[in-house]
C-alpha positions as CSV (number, residue, x, y, z in Angstrom):
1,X,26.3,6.0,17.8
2,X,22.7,4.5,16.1
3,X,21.3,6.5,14.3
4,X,17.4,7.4,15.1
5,X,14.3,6.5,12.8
6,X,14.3,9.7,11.4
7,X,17.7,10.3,10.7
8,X,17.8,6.8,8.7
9,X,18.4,7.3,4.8
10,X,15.3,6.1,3.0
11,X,15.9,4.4,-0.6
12,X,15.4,7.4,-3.1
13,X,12.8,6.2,-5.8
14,X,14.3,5.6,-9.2
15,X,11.8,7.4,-11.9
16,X,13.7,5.7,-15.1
17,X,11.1,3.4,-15.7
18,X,9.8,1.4,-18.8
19,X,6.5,3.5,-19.6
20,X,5.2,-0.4,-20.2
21,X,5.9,-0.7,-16.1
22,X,4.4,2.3,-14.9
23,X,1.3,1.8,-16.7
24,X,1.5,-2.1,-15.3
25,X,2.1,-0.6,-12.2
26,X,-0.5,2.1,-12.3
27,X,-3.4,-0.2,-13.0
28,X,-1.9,-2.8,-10.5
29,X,-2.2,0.0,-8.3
30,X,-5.7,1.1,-9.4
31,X,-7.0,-2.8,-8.6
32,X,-5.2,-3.2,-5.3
33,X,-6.8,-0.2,-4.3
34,X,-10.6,-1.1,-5.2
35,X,-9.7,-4.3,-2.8
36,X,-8.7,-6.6,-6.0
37,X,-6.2,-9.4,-5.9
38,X,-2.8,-9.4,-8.7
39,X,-0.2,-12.0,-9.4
40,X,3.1,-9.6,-9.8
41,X,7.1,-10.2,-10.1
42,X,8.9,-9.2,-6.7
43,X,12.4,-9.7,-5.5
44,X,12.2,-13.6,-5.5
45,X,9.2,-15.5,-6.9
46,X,5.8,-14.4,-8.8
47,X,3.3,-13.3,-5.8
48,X,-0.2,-13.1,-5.2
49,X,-0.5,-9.3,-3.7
50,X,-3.2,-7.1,-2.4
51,X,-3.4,-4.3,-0.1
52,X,-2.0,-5.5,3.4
53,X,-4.5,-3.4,5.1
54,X,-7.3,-5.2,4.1
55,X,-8.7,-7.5,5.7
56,X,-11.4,-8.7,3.2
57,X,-8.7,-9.1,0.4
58,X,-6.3,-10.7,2.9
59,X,-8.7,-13.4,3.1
60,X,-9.6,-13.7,-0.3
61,X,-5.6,-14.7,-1.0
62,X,-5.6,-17.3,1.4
63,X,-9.0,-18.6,-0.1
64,X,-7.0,-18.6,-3.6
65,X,-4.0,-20.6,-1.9
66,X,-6.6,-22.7,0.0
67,X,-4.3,-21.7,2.9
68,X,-4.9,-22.4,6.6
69,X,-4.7,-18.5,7.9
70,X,-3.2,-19.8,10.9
71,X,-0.2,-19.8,8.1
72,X,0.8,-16.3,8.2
73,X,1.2,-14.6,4.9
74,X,3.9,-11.9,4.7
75,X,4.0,-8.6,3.0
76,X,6.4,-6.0,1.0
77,X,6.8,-2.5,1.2
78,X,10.0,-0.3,0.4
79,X,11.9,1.1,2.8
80,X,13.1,0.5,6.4
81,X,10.8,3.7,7.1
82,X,8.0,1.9,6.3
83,X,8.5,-1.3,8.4
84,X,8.5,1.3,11.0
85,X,4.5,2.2,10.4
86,X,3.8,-1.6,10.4
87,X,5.6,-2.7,13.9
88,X,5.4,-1.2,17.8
89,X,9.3,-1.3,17.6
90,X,11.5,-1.7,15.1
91,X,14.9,-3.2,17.0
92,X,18.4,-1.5,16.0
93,X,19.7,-4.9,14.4
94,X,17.0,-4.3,12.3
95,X,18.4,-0.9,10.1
96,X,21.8,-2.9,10.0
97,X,20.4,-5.9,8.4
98,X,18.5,-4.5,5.8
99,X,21.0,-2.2,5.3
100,X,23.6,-5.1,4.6
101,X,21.7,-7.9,3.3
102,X,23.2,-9.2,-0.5
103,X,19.8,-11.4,-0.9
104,X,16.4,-10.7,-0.3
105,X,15.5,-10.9,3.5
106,X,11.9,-11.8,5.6
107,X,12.3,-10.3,9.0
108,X,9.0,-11.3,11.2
109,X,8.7,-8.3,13.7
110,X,6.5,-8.5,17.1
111,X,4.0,-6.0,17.8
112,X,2.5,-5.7,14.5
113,X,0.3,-2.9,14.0
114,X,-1.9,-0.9,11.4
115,X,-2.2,-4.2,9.2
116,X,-5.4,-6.3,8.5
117,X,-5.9,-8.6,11.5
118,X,-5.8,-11.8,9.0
119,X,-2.7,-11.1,8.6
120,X,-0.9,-11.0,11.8
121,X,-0.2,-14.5,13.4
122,X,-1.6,-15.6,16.3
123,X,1.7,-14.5,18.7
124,X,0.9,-11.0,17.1
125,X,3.9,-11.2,14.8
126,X,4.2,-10.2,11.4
127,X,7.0,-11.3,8.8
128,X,8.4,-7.8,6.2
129,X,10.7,-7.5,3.6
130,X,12.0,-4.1,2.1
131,X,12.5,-5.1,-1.4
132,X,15.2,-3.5,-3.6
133,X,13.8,-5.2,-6.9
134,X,12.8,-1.6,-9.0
135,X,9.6,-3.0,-10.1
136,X,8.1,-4.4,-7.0
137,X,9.7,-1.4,-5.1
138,X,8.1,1.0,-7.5
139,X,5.0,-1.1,-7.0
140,X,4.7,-0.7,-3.0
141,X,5.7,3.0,-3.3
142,X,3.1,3.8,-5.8
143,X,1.0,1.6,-3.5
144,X,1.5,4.0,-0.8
145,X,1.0,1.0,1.2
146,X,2.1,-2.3,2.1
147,X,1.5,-5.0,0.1
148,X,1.1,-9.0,0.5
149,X,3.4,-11.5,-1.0
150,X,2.7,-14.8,-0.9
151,X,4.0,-17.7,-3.9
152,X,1.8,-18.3,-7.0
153,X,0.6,-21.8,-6.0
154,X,-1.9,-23.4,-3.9
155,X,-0.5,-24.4,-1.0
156,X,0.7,-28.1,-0.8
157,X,2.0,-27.3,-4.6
158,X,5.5,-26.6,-5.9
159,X,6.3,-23.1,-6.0
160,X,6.7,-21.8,-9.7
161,X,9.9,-21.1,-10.8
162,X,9.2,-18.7,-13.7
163,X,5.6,-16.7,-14.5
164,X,4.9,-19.4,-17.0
165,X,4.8,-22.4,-14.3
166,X,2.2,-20.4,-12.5
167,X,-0.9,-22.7,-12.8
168,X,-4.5,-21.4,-14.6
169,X,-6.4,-22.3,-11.8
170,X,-4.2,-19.6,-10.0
171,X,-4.7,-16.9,-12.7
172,X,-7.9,-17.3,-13.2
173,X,-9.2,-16.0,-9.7
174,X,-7.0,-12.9,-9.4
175,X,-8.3,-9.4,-10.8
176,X,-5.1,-8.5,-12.5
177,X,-2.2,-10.2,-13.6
178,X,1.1,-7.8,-13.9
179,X,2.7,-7.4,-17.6
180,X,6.2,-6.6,-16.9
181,X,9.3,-9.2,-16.1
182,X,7.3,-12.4,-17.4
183,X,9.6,-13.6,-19.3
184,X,12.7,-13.5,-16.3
185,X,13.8,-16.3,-14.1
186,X,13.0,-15.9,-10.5
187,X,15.8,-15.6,-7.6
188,X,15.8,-17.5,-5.1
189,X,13.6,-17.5,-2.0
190,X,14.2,-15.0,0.6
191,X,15.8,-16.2,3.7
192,X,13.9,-15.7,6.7
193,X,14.7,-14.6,10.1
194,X,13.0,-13.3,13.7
195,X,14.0,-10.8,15.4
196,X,13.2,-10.3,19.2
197,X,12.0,-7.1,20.6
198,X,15.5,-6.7,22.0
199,X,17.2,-7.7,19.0
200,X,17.5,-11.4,19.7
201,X,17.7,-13.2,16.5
202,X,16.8,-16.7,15.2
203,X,17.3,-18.0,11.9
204,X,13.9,-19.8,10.2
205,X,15.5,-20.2,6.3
């Protein structure tokens, strides 16, 4: 028998952190909420973040990428609970998926909802990944929110592989750049699914 959204387990929030990441995280945060842009470490690759709800900062990010927005950007948050607050319906497949997943995992929902309108492509769709990373997790949580993700790079341009490949031109036109996990490799990208409103599935990546 499925279980119902609210009898789902959510992921309990680890408080063991470096004080060096909650204060990174705090002032992250604090910027994100004033409307600023950060470059942060996430489950995969260094991201340029800001709050998914709004839509001025939305566009600043795709100004930063020099990014067509009818390129949809996706965003983090970290649990299945929140996808929920972000999508009209959440299919079942959905839970399992998350639940299961070994490597990071981009789900683009229909019906998106509650997220700036620059950020929803034109079929109304809206790509989310729950990510299990602690510090990008911690990130979203604190957030209270989500939170784009989008590569380090100007579109056209190689993704960087590490914080250090990320290019000045980048750096220089976000508000704050994150402190913590600079000096780790990145994973590898997420895969990248859709998932119909009745569950139908089709692999991107």
């Amino acid at each position: 028998m499925k279980k119902t959204q609210s009898e789902r387990p959510q992921h309990e929030k680890k408080t063991s952190l470096p004080e060096t990441w909650l204060a990174d995280i705090r002032e992250a945060v604090s910027v994100m909420r004033r409307g600023g842009i950060i470059l942060y470490p996430t489950d995969t690759i260094w991201g340029i973040g800001c709050d998914a709800t709004n839509d001025e900062a939305v566009r600043r990010v795709f100004e930063i990428k020099q990014r067509n927005e009818a390129k949809a950007l996706i965003t983090l948050v970290d649990s299945e609970g929140a996808v929920a607050r972000y999508v009209e319906r959440m299919p079942d497949v959905a839970w399992d998926l998350i639940g299961v997943t070994d490597r990071p995992l981009t789900i683009i929902y229909d019906g998106a909802r509650n997220l700036a309108p620059s950020l929803v492509a034109s079929d109304g769709s809206v790509g989310i990944r729950v990510t299990k990373e602690l510090f990008s997790s911690s990130l979203c949580h604190r957030m209270g929110r989500a939170i784009v993700s989008t590569s380090a790079n100007v579109s056209g341009q190689p993704s960087p592989h590490s914080f250090h490949e990320i290019s000045e031109q980048i750096k220089q036109q976000v508000d704050y750049i994150c402190t913590s996990r600079r000096e780790e490799s990145n994973p590898p990208a997420s895969g990248i699914i859709k998932l119909g409103t009745g569950g139908e599935i089709s692999i991107i990546r």
